[in-house]
N, C-alpha and C positions, 0 to 999 in steps of 0.2 A: 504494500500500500504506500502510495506518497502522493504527496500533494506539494503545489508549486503556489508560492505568493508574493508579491510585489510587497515589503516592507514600505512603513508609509511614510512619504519626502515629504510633510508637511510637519513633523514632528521639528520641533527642536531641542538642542542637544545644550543647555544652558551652562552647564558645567565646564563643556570645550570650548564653549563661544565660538564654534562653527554650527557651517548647516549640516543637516544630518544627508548620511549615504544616501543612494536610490543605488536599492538592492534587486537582487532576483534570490528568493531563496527557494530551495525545493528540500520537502523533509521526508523522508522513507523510513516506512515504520518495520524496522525486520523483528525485533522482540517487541512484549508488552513495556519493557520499563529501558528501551534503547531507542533512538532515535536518530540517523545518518541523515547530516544537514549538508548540502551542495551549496555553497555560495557565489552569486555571478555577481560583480560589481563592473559596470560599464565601462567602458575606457576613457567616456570623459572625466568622470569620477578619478578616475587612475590618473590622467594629465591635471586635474586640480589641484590634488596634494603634490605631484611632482614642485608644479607652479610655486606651491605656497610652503614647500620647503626649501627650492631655490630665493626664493623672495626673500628669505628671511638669511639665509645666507651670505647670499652676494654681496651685500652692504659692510661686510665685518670678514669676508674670505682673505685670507693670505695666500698669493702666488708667486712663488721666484718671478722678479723684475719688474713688479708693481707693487705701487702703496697699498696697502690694507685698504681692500673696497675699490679701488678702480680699474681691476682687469675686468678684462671684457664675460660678459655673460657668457659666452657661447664655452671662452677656454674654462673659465670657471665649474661649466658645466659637465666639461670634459673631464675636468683633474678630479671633481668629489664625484663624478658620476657613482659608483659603486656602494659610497657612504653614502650619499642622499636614497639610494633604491634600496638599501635594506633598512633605513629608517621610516619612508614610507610604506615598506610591504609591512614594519613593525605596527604601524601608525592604524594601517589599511586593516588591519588583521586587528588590533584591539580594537578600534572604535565599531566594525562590521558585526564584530564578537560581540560585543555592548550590545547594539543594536539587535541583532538579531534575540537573544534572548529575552532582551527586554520585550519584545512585541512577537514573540512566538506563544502559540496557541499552548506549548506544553510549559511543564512546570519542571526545572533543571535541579537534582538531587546533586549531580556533582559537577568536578569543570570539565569544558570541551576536551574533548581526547584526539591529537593530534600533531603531527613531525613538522615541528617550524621548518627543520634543515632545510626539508625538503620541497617545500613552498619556494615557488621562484615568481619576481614581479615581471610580467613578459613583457619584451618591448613596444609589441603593437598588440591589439586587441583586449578583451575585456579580463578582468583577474580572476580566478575560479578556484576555491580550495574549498577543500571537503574536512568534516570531523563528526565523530559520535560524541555522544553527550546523551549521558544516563537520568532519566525524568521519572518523574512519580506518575504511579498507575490510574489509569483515569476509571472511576466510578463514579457512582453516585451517592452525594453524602448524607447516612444513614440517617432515621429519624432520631435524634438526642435527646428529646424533653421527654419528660414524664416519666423517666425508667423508674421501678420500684428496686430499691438497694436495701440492704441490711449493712449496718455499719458498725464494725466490730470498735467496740470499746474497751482500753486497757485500763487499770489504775495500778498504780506505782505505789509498792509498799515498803515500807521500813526493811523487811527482809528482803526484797531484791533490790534494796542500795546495799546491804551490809554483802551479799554476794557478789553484785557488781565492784564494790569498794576493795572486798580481797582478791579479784581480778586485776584490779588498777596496782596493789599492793604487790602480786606475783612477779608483776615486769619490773619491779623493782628491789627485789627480793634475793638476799645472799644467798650464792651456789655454792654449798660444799660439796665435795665429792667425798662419795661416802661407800662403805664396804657393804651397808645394811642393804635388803631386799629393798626393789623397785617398790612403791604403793603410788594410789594414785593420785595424780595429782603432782609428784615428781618430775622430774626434767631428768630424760635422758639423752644422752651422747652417741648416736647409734651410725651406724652404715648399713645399707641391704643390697641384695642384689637377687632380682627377679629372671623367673625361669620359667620356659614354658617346658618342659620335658628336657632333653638334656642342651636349649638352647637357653644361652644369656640371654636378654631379652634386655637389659637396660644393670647399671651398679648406681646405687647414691652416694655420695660422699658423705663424709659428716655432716650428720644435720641433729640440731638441738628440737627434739619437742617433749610435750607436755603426754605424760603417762593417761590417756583417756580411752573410753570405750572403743572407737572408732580410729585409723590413719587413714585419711582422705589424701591422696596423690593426683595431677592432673588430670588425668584418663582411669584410674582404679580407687577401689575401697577397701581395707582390710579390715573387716569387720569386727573382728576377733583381736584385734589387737591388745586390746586391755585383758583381756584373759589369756593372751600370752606372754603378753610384759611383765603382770603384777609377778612380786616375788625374781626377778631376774636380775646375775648379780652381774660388778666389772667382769666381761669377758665372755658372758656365757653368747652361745650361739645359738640362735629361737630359729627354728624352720615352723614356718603355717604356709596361708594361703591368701591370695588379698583376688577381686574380683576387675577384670576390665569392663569400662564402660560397656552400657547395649547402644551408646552412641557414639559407639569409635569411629574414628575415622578409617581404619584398617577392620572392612566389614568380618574378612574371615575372623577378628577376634575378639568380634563385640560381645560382651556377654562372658567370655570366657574365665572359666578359674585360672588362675597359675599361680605355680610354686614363691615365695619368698623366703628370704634366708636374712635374719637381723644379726647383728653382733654389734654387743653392748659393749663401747666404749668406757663410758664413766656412768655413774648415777648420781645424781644431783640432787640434792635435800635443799628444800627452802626454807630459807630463815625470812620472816618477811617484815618489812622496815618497821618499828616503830614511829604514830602519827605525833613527833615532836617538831618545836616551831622551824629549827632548821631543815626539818623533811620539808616540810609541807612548803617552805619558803622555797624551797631548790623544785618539789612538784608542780609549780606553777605559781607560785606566790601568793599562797591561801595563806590567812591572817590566823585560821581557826580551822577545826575538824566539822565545824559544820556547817563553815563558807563551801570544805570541800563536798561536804555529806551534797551540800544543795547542785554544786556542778552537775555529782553525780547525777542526781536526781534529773537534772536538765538535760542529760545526754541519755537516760532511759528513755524520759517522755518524747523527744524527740526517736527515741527507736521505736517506739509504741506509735508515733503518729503514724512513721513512716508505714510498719505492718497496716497501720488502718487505712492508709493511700490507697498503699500495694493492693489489699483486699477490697479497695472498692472499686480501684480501677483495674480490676481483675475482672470483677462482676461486673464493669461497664464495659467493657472491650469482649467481654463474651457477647454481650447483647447485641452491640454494634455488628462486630464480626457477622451475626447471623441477616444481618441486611446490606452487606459490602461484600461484593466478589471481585475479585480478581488474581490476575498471576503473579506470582512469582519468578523470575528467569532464577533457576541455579545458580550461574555466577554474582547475579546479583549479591542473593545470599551470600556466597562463600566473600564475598568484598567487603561485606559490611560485618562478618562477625567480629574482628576486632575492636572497631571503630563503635558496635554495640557492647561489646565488654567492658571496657573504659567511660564508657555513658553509666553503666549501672553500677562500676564502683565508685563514679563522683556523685552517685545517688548513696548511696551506702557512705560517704566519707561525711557530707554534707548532712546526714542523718544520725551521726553520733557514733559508727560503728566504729571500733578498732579493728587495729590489719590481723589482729589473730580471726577474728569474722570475715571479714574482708576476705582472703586466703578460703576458709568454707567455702565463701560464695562462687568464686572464682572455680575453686575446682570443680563444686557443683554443676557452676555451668556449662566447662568445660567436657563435662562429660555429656551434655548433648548439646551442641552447641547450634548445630546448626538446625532444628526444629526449633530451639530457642530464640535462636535469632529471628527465623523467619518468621512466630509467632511476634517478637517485636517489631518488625520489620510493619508487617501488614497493624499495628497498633500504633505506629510512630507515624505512619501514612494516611489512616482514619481519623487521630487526634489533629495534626499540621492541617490536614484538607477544613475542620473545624473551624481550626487558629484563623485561617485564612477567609474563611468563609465571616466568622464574627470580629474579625479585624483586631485579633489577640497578639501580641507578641512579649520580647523582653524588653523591658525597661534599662536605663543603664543601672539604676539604683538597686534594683532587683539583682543583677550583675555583681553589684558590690556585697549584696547582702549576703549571697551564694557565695561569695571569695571568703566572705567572715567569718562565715560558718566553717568554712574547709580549713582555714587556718588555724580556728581555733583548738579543732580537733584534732590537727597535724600540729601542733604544737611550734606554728610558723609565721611567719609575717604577710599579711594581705598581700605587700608587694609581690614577694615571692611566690606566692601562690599565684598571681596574676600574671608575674613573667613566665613560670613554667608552661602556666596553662598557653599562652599565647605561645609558644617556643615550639610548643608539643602539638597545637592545633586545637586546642581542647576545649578552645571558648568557644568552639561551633556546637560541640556536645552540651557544654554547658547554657545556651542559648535553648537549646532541644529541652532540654530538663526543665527550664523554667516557661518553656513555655507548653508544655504538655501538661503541667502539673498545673496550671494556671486554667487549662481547657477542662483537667478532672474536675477542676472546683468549680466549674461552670456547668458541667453536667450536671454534679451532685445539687449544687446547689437550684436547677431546675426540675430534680427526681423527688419522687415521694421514698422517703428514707425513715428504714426503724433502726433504732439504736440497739446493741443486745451486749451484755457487760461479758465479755473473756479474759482470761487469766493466760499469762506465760508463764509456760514453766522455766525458771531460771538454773537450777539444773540439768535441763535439759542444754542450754547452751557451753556445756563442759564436755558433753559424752563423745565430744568427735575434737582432735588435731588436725591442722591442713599442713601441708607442705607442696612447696611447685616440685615437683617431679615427674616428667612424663615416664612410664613404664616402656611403652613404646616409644620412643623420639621420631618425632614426624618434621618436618620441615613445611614454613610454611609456604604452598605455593597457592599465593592468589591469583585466579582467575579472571585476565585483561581480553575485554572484549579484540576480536581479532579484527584489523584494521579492516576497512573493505576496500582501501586501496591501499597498495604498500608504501606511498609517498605521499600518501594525503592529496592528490591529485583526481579530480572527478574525470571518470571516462571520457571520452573524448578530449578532453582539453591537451592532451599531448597532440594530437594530430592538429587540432584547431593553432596552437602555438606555433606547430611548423610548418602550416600552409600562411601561419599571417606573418611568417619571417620570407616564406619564397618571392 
C-alpha cells in the first residue's frame, strides 16, 4: 500500500525564517508499525538553497589573490563548490525531514532510518532520498469513561516500618566471617556453575547475596535455594537444581531443569549498626530515629501507591485492550524490550524501591520479556493515543519532580540525576512515565471505583535474592529493519541522475 502527497507550501517555517519546501512525498506501508517514505524535492527548491548559501558566502569568502569578498562569484563558486553541496544536501535533508513529519498523516515512535553517506545532491534534476521510520499503530481509540475498577488499598503499619527499617539497617550492617552454619538471612560468598548434563552451561564468579528462600538469576530460578544453603559451612560444595525461564530466548530450553553446583566461599554474620546520632547523621542526616522511622514510612506509602497504580492500570488496560486491535511486527518488539526495561525501573526507583527489589524485578522480567514487552508495548500505544487525543503531556515541573524523587532515593543530587538521564536518553522514558500515569489518573478519575482494604505481606519481600546472571549468555542482537534500498536511494533515481547528466 502507498500513497503519494504534495506537502503543503503555504505553511510557514517560523523558526528558520524561511519559506517552507514544496515536497513530493510518497509513503508505503510494508509492516503495520513501519512506514518507507520516498522524498522528491524539485530542482528549483534545490537551486534556492544552493543560491542562498552562496549569498551568504560570497561577501566574507577568502581566495588566493583577492581581498576577503571580492573574487568573483563564478570562481568562488568553483573553489567551495563541494563545501556548499554537502551543507545544502545537510540543510535539504533536515528541514524536508522536519517537514515531512511534521505534516505526515502517521504518528513517528522513532527517528528516520537512513545512510546520509550515501545520499548525493545531483547536479541537475530534482533530489530524491528515501528512509523508514517506525510509527505507532493506527486504531481506534477505545471507549475510556465509565470503567468500573476496584482499587486496592494498602495501610502502613508500625510493623512493616520496623521490617522495612532492618532492611535499611542490613546494607549497613558488619560482615564477619564466621565458621558457624549459614541461617537465614546471612550473607554468603559463593560461586556456581551451571550444567545441563555433562555441558557447562555458564560459571559465576563471586557474588555476595543474602541466605533466602528463593536465587532468582536473569533467565532461571533456584527454588530451593534456602533449603540448601541453611546450615552450609566455608567450603562446603551444595549440588541442586535451579529452573530456566518458559521465556527463554533459546526455545529448546525454556522450561528446562538443570544441574547447579554452589561453593561457599565465606559466611557472613550481620552485626547491624546501632540507631546513634553519628549513624543516623552519616545515613542521610536524620536528626532522630523517628525523622528516620517517618522517611521510612514515606518510601513504603509510596510502594503501596505505586502497587495500587500498577493494579488499576492493570484492570484499565485489560479493558481497553478488549476494544483496540492491532499488530505487533516482531522486530518491533525485540527493539523496544530494552528501552521498556529501563522505563519500568525509573518507575520502581521513583517509587521508593531499593536495587535489592529493583534486581527481583528485573530478572523477573527478564525471564519473559518479550510477551512482557509486547503486552507494554500495545499499553504504552493505547495510553499516548489518549494523551494525544485529551491534549495530556509532561510539564517541565513534573520533570523536576520525577528527578527529586529518583535522587532522593538514589541517594544523589537532582543535577546528577538529570545529566545521567539526558546522557543515557532516558528523559524520553521518563516523559512516557509521566505522562501515562497522568492518562491513568484520568481514566480513574472518570470510572466508577470501589475501594477494598489489602494487606502486604512484608515477609514475603525477603523469600527471594536476585542477582544479574544469565545461565545461558545470549548476546544481544537487535532486530534493524532491513533497508529497502541499500543506499537510501529511491528506484529509479539512479537512472533519472544519469540521463539528466547525459
Amino acid at each position: 500500500m502507498s500513497t503519494s502527497v504534495d506537502t503543503d507550501p503555504t505553511a510557514t517555517d517560523e523558526s528558520l525564517g524561511k519559506a517552507p519546501l514544496q515536497l513530493e512525498v510518497t509513503v508505503e506501508k510494508p509492516q503495520a508499525c513501519l512506514r518507507e517514505v520516498v522524498v522528491t524535492i524539485p530542482r528549483g527548491e534545490v537551486d534556492r538553497y544552493l543560491k542562498e548559501a552562496y549569498d551568504e558566502l560570497v561577501p566574507d569568502a577568502q581566495v588566493p589573490g583577492f581581498r576577503a569578498g571580492r573574487a568573483p562569484r563564478k570562481l568562488v563558486e568553483k573553489q567551495f563548490k563541494d563545501r556548499i553541496e554537502e551543507r545544502v544536501k545537510g540543510s535539504l535533508l533536515m528541514d524536508s525531514l522536519s517537514q515531512v513529519t511534521e505534516q505526515a498523516e502517521f504518528s513517528a515512535i522513532g527517528e528516520p532510518d537512513f545512510e546520509y553517506e550515501s545520499i548525493e545532491l545531483p547536479e541537475e534534476g530534482p533530489f530524491k532520498y528515501q528512509f523508514s521510520i517506525e510509527v505507532r499503530p493506527e486504531f481506534e481509540t477505545p471507549n475510556w469513561k465509565g470503567l468500573s475498577l476496584t482499587k486496592p488499598v494498602e495501610e502502613i503499619t508500625e510493623k512493616d516500618i520496623d521490617a522495612a527499617l532492618e532492611r535499611v539497617l542490613a546494607r549497613y550492617a558488619t560482615l564477619e566471617a564466621s565458621d558457624a552454619p549459614a541461617e537465614s538471612g546471612d550473607k554468603l560468598l559463593i560461586t556456581a556453575v551451571f550444567r545441563d548434563g555433562d555441558r557447562t552451561l555458564s560459571e559465576m564468579d563471586e557474588e555476595r547475596v543474602t541466605l533466602s528462600n528463593r536465587l532468582s538469576l536473569s533467565d532461571a530460578v533456584c527454588d530451593s535455594f534456602g533449603e540448601m544453603m541453611t546450615g552450609a559451612k566455608e567450603g562446603d560444595v551444595i549440588t541442586g537444581k535451579a529452573k530456566l525461564s518458559d521465556g527463554h530466548s533459546d526455545e529448546a530450553m525454556q522450561g528446562k531443569e538443570i544441574d547447579v553446583e554452589f561453593t561457599v566461599v565465606e559466611v557472613l554474620k550481620l552485626e547491624l549498626p546501632q540507631l546513634t546520632a553519628d549513624f543516623l547523621e552519616e545515613l542521610g542526616e536524620f536528626e532522630s530515629e523517628t525523622e528516620l522511622r517517618d522517611f521510612v514510612r514515606n518510601s513504603l506509602e509510596r510502594q503501596a501507591n505505586f502497587r495500587t497504580e500498577q493494579a488499576m492500570r492493570s484492570s484499565i488496560v485489560e479493558q481497553l485492550l478488549q476494544g483496540a486491535e492491532f499488530e505487533l511486527p516482531p522486530a518491533l518488539v525485540n527493539r523496544q524490550t530494552r528501552r521498556e526495561l529501563d522505563r519500568k525501573v525509573l518507575e520502581f526507583r521513583r517509587s521508593g524501591f531499593d536495587e535489592d527489589m529493583i534486581r527481583r524485578f528485573v530478572n523477573a522480567s527478564r525471564q519473559n520479556l518479550q510477551a512482557g514487552t509486547e503486552a507494554s508495548l500495545r499499553e504504552h500505544f493505547i495510553l499516548e493515543q489518549i494523551a494525544e487525543n485529551e491534549n495530556i503531556d509532561a510539564l517541565p515541573e513534573e520533570f523536576e519532580a520525577e528527578i527529586q524523587l529518583i535522587a532522593e532515593q538514589s541517594d544523589s543530587s537532582p543535577r546528577k540525576v538529570r545529566a545521567r538521564f539526558e546522557k543515557s536518553g532516558q528523559m524520553d522514558a521518563l516523559r512516557n512515565q509521566i505522562v501515562e500515569r497522568k492518562v491513568i489518573e484520568a481514566i480513574s478519575a472518570a470510572a466508577n471505583v470501589t475501594e477494598e482494604a489489602v494487606s502486604q505481606d512484608s515477609e514475603s519481600q525477603d523469600e527471594e535474592f536476585a542477582v544479574y546472571h544469565e545461565v545461558i549468555p545470549v548476546r544481544d542482537n537487535d532486530a534493524i529493519p532491513e533497508a529497502k534500498y541499500d543506499d537510501n536511494t529511491p528506484k529509479g533515481a539512479e537512472t533519472e541522475m544519469e540521463s539528466s547528466k547525459d
